[in-house]
PQR file with spaces between the fields and no chain letter, atoms N, CA, C, O and H, PARSE charges and radii, in Angstrom:
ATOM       1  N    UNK     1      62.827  -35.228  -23.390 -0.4000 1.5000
ATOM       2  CA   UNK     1      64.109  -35.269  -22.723 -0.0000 2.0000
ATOM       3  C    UNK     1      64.999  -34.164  -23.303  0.5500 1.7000
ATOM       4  O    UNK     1      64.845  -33.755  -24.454 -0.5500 1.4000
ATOM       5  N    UNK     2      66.025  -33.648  -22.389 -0.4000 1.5000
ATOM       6  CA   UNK     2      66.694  -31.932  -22.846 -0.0000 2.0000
ATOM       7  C    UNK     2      67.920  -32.765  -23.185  0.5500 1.7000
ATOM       8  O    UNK     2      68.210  -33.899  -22.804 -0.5500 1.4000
ATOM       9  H    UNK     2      66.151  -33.980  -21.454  0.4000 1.0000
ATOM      10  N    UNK     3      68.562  -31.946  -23.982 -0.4000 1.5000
ATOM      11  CA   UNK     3      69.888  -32.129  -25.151 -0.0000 2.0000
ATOM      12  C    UNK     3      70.991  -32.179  -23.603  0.5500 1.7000
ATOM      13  O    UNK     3      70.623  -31.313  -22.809 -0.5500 1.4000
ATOM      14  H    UNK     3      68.327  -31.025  -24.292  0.4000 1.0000
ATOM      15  N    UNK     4      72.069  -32.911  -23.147 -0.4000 1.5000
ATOM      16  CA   UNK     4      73.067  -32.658  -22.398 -0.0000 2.0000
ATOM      17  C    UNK     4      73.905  -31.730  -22.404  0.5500 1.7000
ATOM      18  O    UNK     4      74.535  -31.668  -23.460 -0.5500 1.4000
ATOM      19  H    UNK     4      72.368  -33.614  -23.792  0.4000 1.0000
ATOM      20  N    UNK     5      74.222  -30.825  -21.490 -0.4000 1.5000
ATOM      21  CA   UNK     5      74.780  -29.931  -21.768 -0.0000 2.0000
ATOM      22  C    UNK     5      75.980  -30.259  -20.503  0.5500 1.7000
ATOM      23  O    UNK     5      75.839  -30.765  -19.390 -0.5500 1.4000
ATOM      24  H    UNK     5      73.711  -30.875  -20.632  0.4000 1.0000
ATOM      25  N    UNK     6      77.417  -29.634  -21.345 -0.4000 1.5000
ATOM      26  CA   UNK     6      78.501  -29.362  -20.566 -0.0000 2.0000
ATOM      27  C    UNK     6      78.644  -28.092  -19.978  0.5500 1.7000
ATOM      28  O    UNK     6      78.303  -27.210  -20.766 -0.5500 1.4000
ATOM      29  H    UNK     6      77.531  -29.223  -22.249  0.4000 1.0000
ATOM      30  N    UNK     7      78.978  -27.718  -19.011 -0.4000 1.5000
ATOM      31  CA   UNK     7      79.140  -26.501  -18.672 -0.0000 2.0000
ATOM      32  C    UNK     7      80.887  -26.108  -17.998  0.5500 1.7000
ATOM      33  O    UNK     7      81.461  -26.500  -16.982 -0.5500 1.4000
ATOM      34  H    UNK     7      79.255  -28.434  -18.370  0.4000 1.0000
ATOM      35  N    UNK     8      81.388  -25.004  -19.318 -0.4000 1.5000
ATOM      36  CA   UNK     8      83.127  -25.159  -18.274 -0.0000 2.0000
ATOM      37  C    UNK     8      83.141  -23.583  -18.004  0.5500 1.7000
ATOM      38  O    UNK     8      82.757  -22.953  -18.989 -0.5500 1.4000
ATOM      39  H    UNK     8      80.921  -24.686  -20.143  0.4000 1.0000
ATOM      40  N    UNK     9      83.513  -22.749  -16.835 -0.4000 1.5000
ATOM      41  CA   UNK     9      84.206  -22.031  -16.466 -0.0000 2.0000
ATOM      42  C    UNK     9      85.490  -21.091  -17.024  0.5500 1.7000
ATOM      43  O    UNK     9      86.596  -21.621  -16.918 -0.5500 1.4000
ATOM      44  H    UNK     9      83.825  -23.261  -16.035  0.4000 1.0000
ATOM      45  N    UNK    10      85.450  -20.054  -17.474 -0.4000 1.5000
ATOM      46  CA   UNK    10      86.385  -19.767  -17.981 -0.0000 2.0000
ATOM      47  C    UNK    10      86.660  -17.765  -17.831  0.5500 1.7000
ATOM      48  O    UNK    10      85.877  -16.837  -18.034 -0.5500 1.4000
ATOM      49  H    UNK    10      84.551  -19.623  -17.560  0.4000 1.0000
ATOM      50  N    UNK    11      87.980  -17.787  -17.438 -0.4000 1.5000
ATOM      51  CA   UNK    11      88.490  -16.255  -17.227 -0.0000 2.0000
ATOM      52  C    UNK    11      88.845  -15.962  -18.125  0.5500 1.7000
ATOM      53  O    UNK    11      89.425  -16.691  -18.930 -0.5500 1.4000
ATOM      54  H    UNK    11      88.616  -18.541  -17.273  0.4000 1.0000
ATOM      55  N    UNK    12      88.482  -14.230  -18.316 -0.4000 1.5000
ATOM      56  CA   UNK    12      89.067  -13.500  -19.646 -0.0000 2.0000
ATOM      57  C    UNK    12      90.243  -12.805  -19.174  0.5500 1.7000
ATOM      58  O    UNK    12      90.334  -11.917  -18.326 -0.5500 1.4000
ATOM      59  H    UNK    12      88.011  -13.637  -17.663  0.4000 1.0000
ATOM      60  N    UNK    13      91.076  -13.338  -19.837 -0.4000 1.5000
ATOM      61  CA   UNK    13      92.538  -13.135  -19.100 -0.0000 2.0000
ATOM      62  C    UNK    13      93.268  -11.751  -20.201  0.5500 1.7000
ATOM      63  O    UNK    13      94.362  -11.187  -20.171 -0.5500 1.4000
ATOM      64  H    UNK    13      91.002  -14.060  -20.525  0.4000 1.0000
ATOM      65  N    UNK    14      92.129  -11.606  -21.044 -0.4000 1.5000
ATOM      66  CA   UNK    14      92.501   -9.883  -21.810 -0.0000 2.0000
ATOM      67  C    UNK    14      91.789   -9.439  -23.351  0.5500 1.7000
ATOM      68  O    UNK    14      90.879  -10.042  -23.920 -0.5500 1.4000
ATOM      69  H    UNK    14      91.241  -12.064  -21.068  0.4000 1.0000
ATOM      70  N    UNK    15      92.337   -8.489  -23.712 -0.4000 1.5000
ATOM      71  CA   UNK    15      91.379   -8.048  -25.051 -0.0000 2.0000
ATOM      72  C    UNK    15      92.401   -6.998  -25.373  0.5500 1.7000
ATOM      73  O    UNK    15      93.127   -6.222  -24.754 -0.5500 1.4000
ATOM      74  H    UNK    15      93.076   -7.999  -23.250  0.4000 1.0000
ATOM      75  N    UNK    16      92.108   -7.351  -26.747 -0.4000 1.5000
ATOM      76  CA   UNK    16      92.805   -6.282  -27.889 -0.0000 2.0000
ATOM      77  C    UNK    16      91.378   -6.068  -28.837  0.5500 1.7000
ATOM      78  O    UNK    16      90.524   -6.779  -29.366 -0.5500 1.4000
ATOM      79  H    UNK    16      91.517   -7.982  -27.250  0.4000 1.0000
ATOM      80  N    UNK    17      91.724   -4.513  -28.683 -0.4000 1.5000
ATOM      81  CA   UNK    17      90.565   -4.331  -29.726 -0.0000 2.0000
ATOM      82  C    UNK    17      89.186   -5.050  -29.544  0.5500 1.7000
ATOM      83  O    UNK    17      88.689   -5.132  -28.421 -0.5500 1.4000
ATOM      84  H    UNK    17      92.418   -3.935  -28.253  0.4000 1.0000
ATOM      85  N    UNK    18      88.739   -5.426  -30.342 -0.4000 1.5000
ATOM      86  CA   UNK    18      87.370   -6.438  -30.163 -0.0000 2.0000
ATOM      87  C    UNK    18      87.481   -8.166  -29.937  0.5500 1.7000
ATOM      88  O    UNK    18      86.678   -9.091  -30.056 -0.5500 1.4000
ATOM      89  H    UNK    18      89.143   -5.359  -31.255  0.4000 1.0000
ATOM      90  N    UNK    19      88.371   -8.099  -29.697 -0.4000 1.5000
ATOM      91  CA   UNK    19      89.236   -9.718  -29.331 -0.0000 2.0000
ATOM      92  C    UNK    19      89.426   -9.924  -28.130  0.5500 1.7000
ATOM      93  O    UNK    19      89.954   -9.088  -27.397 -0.5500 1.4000
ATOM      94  H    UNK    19      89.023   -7.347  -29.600  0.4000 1.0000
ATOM      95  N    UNK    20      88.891  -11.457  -27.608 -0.4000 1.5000
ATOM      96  CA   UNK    20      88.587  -11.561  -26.081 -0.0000 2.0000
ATOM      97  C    UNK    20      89.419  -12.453  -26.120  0.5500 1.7000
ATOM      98  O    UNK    20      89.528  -13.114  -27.153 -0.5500 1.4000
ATOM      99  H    UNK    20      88.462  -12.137  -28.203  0.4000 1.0000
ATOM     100  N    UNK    21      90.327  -12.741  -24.870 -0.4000 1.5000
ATOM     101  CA   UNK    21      91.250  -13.982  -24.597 -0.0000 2.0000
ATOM     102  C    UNK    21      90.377  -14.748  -23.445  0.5500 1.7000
ATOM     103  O    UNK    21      89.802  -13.981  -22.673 -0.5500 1.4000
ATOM     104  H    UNK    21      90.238  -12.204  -24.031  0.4000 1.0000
ATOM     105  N    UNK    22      90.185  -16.209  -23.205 -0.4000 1.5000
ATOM     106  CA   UNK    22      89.798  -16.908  -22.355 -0.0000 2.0000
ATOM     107  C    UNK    22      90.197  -17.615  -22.077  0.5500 1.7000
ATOM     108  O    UNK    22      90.278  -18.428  -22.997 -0.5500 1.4000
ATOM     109  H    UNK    22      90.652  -16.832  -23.833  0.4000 1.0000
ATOM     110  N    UNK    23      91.066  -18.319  -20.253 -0.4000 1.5000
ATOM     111  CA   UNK    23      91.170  -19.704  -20.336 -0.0000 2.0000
ATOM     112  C    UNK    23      90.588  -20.259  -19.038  0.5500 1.7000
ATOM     113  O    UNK    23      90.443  -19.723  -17.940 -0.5500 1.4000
ATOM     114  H    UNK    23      91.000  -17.658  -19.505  0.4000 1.0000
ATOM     115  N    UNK    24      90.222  -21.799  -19.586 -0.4000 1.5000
ATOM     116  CA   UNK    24      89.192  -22.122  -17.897 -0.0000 2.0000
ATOM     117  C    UNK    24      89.975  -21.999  -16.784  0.5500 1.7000
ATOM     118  O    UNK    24      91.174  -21.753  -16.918 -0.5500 1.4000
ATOM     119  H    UNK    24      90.340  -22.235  -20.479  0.4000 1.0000
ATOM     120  N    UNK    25      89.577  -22.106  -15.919 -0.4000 1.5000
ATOM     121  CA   UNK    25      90.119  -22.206  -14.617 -0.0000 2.0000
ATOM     122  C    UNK    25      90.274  -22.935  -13.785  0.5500 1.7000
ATOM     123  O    UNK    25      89.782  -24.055  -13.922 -0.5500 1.4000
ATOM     124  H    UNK    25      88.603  -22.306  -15.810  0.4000 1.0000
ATOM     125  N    UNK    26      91.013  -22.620  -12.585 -0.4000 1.5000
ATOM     126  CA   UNK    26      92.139  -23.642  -11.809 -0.0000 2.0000
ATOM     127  C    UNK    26      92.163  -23.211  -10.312  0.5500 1.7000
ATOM     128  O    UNK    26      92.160  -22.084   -9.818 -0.5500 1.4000
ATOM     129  H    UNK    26      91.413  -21.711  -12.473  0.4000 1.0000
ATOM     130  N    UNK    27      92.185  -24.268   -9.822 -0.4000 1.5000
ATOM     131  CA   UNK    27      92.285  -24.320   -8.512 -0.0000 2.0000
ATOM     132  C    UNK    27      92.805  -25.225   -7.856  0.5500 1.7000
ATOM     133  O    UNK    27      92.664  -26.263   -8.503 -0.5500 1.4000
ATOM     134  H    UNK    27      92.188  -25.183  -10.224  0.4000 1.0000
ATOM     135  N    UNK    28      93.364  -25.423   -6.871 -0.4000 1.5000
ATOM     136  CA   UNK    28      93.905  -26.714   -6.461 -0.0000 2.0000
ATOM     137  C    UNK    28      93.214  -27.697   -4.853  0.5500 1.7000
ATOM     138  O    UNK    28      93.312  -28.778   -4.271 -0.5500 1.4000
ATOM     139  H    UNK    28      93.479  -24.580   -6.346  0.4000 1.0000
ATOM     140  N    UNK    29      92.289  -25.906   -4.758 -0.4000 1.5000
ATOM     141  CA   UNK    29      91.264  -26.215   -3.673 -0.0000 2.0000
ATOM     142  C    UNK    29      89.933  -27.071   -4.566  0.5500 1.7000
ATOM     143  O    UNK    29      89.071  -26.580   -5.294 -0.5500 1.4000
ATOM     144  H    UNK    29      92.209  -25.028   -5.231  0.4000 1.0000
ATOM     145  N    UNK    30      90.120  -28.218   -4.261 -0.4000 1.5000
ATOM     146  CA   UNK    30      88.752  -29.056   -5.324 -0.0000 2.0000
ATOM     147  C    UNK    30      87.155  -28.802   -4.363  0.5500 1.7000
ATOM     148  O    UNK    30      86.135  -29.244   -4.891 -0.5500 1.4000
ATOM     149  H    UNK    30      90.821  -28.617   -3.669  0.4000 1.0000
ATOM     150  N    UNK    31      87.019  -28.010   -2.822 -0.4000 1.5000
ATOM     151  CA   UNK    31      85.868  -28.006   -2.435 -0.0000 2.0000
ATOM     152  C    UNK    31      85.015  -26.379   -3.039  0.5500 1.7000
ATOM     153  O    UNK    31      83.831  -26.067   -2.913 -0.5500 1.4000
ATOM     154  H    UNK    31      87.848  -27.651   -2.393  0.4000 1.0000
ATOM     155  N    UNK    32      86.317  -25.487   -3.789 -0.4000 1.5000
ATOM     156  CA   UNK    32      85.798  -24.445   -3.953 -0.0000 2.0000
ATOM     157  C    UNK    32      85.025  -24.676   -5.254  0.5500 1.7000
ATOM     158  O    UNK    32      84.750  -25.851   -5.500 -0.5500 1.4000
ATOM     159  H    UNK    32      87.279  -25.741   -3.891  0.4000 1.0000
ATOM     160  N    UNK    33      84.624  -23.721   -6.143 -0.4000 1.5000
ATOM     161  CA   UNK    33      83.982  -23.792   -7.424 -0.0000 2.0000
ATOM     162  C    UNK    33      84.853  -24.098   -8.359  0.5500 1.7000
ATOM     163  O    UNK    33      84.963  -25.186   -8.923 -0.5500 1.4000
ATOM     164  H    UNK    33      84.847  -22.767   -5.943  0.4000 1.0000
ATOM     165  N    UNK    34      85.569  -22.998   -8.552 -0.4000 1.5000
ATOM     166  CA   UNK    34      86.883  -22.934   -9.411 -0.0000 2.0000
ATOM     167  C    UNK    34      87.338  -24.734   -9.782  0.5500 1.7000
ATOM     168  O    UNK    34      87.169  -25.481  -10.745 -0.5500 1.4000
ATOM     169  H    UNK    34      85.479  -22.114   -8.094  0.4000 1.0000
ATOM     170  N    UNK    35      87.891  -24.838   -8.610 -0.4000 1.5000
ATOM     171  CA   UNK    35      88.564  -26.225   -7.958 -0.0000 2.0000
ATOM     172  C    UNK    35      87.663  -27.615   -8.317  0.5500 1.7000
ATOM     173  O    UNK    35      88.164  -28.641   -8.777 -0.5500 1.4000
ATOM     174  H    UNK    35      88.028  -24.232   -7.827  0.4000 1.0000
ATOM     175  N    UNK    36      85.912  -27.387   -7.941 -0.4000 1.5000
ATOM     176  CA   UNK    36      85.100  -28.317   -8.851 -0.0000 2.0000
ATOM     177  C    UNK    36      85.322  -28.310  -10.472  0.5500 1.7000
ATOM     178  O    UNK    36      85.448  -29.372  -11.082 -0.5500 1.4000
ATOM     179  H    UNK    36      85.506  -26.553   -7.567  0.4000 1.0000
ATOM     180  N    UNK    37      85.362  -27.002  -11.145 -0.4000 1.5000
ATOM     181  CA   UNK    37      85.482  -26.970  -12.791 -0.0000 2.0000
ATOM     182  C    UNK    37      86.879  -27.268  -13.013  0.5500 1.7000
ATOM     183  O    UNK    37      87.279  -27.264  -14.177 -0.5500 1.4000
ATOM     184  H    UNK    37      85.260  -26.139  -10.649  0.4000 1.0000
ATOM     185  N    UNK    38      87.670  -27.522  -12.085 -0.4000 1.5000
ATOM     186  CA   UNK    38      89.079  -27.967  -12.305 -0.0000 2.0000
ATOM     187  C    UNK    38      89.316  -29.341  -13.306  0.5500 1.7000
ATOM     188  O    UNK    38      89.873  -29.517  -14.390 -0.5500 1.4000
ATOM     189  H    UNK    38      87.345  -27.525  -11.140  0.4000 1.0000
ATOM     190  N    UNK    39      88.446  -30.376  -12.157 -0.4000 1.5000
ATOM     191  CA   UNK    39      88.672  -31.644  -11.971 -0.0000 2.0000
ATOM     192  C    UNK    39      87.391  -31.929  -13.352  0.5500 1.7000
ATOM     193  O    UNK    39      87.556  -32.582  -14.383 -0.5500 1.4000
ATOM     194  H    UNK    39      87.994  -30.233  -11.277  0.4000 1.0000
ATOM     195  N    UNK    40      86.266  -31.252  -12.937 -0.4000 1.5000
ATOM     196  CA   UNK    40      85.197  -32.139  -13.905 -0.0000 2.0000
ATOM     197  C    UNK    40      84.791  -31.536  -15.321  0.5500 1.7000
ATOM     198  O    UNK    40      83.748  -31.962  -15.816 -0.5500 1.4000
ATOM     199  H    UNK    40      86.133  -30.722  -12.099  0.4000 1.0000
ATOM     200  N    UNK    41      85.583  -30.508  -16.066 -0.4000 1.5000
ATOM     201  CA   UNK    41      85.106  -29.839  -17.183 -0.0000 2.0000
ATOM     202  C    UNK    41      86.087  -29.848  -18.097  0.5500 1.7000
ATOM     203  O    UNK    41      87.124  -30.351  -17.664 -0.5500 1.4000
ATOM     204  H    UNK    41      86.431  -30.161  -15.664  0.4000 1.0000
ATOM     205  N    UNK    42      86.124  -29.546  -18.989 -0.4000 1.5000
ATOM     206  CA   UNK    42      87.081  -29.279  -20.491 -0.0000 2.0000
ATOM     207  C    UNK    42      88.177  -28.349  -19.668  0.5500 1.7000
ATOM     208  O    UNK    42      88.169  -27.567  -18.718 -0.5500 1.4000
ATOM     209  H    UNK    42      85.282  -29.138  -19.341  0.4000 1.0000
ATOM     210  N    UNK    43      89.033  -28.853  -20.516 -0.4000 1.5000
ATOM     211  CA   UNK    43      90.504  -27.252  -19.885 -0.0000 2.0000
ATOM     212  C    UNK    43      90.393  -26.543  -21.153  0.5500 1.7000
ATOM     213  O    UNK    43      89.524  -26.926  -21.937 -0.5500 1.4000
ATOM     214  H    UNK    43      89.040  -29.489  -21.288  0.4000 1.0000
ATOM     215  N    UNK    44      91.361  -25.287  -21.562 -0.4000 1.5000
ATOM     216  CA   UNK    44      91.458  -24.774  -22.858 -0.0000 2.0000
ATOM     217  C    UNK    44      91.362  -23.052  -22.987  0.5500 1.7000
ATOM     218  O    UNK    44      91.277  -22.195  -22.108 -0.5500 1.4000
ATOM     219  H    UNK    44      92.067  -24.976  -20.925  0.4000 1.0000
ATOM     220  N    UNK    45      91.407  -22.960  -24.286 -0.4000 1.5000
ATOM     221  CA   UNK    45      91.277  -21.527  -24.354 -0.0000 2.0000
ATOM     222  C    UNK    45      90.522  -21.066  -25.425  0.5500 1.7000
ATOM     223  O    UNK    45      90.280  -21.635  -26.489 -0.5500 1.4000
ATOM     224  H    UNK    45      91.476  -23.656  -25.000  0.4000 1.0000
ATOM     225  N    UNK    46      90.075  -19.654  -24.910 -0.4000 1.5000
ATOM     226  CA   UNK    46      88.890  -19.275  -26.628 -0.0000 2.0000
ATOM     227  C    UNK    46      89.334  -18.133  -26.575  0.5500 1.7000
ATOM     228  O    UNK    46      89.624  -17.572  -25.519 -0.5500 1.4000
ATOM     229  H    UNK    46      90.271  -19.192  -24.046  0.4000 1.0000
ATOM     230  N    UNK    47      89.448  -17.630  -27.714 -0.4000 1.5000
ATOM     231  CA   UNK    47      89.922  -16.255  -28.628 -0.0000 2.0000
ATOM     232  C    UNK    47      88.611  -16.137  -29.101  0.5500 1.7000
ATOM     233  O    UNK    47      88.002  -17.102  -29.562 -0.5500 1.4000
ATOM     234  H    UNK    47      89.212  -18.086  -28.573  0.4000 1.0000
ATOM     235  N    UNK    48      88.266  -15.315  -29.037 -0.4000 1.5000
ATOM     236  CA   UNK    48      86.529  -14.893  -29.595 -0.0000 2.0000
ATOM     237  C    UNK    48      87.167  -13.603  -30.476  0.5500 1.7000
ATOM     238  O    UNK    48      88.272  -13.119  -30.230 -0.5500 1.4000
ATOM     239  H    UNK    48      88.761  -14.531  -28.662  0.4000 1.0000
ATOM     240  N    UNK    49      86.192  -13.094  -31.640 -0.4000 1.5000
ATOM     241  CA   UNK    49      86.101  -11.632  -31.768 -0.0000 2.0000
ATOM     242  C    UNK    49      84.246  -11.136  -31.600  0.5500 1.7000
ATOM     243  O    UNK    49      83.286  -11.633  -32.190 -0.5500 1.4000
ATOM     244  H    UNK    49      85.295  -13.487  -31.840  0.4000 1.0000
ATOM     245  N    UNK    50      84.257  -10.455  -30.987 -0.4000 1.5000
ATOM     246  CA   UNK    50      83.389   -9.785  -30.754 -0.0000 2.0000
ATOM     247  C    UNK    50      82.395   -8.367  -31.514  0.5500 1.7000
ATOM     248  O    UNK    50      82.196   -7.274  -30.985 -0.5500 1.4000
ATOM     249  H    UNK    50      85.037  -10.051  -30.508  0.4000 1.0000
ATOM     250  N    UNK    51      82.093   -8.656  -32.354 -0.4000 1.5000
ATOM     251  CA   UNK    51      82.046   -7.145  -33.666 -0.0000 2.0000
ATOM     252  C    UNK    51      80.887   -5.972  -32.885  0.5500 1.7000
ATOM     253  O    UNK    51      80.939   -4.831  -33.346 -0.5500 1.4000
ATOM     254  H    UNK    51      82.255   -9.544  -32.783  0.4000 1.0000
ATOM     255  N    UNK    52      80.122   -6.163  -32.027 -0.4000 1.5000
ATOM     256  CA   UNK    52      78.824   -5.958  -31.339 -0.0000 2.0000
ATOM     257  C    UNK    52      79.352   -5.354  -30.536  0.5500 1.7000
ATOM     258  O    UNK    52      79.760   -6.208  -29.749 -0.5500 1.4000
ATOM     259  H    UNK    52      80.079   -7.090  -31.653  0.4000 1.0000
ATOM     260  N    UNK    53      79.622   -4.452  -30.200 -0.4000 1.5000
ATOM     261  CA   UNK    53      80.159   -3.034  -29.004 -0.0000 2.0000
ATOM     262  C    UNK    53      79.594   -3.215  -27.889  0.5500 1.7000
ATOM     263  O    UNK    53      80.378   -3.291  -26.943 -0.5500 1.4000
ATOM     264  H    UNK    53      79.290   -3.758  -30.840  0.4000 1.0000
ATOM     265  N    UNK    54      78.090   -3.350  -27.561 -0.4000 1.5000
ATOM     266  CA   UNK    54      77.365   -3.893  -26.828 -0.0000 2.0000
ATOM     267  C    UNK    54      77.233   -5.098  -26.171  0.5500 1.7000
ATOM     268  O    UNK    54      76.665   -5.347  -25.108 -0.5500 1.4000
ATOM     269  H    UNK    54      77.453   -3.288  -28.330  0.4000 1.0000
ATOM     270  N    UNK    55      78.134   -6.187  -27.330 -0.4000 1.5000
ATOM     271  CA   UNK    55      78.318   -7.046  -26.130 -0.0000 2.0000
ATOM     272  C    UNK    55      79.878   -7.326  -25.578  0.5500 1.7000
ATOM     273  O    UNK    55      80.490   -7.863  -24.655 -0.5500 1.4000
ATOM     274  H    UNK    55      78.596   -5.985  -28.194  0.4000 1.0000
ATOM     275  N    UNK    56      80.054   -6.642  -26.699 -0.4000 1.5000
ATOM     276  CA   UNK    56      82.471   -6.764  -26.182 -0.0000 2.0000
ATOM     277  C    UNK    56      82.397   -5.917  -25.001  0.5500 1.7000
ATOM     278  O    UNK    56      83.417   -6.114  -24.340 -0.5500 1.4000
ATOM     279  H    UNK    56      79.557   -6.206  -27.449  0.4000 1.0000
ATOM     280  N    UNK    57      81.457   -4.858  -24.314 -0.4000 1.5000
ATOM     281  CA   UNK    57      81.517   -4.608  -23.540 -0.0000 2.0000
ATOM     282  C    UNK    57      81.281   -4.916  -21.926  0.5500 1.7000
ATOM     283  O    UNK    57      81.350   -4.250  -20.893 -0.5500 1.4000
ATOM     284  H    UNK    57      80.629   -4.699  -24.850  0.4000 1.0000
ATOM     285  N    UNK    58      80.855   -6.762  -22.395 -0.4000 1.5000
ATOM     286  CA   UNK    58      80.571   -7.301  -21.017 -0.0000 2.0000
ATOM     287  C    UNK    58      81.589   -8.034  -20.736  0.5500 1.7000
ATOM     288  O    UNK    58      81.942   -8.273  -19.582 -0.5500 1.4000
ATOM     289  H    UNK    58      80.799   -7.303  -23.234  0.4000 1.0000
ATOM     290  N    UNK    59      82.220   -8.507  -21.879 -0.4000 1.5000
ATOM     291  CA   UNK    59      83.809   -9.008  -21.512 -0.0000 2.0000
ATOM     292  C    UNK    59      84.597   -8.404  -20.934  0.5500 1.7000
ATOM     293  O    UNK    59      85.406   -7.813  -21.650 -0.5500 1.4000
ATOM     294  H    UNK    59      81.932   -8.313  -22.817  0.4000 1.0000
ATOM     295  N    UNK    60      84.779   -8.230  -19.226 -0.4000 1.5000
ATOM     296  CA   UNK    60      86.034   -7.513  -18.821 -0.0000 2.0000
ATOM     297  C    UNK    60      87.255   -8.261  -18.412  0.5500 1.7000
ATOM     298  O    UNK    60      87.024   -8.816  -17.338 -0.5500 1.4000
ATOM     299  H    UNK    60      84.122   -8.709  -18.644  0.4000 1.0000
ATOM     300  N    UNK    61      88.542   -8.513  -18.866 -0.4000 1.5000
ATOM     301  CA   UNK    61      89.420   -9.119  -18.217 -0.0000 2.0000
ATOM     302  C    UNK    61      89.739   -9.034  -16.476  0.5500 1.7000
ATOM     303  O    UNK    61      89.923   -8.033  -15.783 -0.5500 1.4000
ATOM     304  H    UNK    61      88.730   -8.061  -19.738  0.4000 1.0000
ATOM     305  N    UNK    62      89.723  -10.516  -16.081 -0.4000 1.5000
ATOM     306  CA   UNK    62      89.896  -11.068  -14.652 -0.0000 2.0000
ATOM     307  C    UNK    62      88.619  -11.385  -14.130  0.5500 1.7000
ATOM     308  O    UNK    62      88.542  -11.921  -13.024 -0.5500 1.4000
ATOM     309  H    UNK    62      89.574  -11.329  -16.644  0.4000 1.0000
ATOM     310  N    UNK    63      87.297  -11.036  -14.994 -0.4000 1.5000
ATOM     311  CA   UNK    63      86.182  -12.012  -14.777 -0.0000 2.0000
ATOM     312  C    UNK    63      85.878  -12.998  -15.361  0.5500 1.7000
ATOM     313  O    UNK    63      85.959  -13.007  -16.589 -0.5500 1.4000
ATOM     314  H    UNK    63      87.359  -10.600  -15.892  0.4000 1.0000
ATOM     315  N    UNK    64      85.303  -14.461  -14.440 -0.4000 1.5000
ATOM     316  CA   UNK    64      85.006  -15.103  -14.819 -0.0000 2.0000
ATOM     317  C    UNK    64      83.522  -15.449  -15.951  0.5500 1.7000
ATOM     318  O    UNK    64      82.829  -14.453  -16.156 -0.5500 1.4000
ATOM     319  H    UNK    64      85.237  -14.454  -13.442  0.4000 1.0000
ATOM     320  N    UNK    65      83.109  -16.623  -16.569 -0.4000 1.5000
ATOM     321  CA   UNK    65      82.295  -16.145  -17.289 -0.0000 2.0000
ATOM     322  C    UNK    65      82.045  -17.861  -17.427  0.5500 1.7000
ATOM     323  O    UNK    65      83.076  -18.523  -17.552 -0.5500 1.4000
ATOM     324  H    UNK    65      83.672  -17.432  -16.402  0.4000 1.0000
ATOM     325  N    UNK    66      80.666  -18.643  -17.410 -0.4000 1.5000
ATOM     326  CA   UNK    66      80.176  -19.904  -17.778 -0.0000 2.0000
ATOM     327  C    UNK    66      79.913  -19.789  -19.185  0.5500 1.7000
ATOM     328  O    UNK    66      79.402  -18.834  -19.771 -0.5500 1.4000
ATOM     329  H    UNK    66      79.829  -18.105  -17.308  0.4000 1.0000
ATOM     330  N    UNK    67      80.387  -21.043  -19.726 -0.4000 1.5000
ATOM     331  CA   UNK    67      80.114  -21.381  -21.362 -0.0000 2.0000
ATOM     332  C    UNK    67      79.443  -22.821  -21.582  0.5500 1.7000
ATOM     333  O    UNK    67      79.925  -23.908  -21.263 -0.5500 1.4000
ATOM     334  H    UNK    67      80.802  -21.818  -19.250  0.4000 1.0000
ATOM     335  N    UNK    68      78.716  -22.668  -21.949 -0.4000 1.5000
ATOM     336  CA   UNK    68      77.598  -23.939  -22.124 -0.0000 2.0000
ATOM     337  C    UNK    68      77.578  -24.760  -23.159  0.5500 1.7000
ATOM     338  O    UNK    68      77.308  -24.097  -24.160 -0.5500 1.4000
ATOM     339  H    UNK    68      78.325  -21.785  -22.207  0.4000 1.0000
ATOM     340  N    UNK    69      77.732  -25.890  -23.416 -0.4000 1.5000
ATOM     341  CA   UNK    69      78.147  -26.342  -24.688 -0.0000 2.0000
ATOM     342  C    UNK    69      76.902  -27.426  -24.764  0.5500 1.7000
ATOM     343  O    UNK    69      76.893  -28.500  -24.162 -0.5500 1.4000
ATOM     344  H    UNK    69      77.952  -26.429  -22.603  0.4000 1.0000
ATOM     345  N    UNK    70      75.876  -26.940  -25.605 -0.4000 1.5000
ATOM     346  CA   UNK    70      74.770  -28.000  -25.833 -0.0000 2.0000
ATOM     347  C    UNK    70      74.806  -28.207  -27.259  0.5500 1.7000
ATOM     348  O    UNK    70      75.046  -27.225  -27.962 -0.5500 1.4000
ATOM     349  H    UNK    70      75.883  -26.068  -26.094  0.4000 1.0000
ATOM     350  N    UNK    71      74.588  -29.422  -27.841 -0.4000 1.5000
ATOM     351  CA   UNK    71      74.580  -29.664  -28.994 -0.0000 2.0000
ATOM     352  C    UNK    71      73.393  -29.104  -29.910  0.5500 1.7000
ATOM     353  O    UNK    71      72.234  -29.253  -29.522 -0.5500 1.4000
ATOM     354  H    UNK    71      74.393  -30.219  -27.270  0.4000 1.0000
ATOM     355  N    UNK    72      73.683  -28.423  -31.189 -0.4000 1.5000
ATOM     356  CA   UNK    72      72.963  -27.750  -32.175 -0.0000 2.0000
ATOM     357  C    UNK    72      71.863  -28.722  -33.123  0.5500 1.7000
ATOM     358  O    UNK    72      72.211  -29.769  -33.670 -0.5500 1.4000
ATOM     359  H    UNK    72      74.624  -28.301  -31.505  0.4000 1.0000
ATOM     360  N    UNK    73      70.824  -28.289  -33.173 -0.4000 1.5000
ATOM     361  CA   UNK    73      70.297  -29.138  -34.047 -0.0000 2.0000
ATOM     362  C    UNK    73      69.912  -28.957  -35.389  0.5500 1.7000
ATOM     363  O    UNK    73      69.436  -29.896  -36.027 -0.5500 1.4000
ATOM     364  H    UNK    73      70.541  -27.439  -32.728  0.4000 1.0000
């Protein structure tokens, strides 16, 4: 049997330097996607730093981005 995993939605709403801003997202349309991760996922925000050039470069602010939260063993 697989570990449960949450899955929430979340926009990078900017970056300084190697520092990513994120917060989930919102909708008030509940049949769209957005609007599903509204109602059924974590709300919140993540400040990441990113040290890896290679990957701070997939973070672009005003895209969205899935974060998966499965427990570590």
């Amino acid at each position: 049997m697989s570990a449960p995993t949450v899955r929430a939605k979340f926009r990078c709403s900017g970056k300084e330097g190697n520092t990513c801003f994120f917060h989930t997202v919102w909708s008030e349309d509940i049949q769209s996607e957005n609007g599903r991760f509204t109602v059924a996922t974590p709300w919140g925000e993540l400040r990441m730093t990113v040290d890896n050039p290679s990957a701070a470069i997939q973070f672009e602010p005003g895209k969205e981005y899935y974060l998966d939260f499965t427990p570590a063993n």
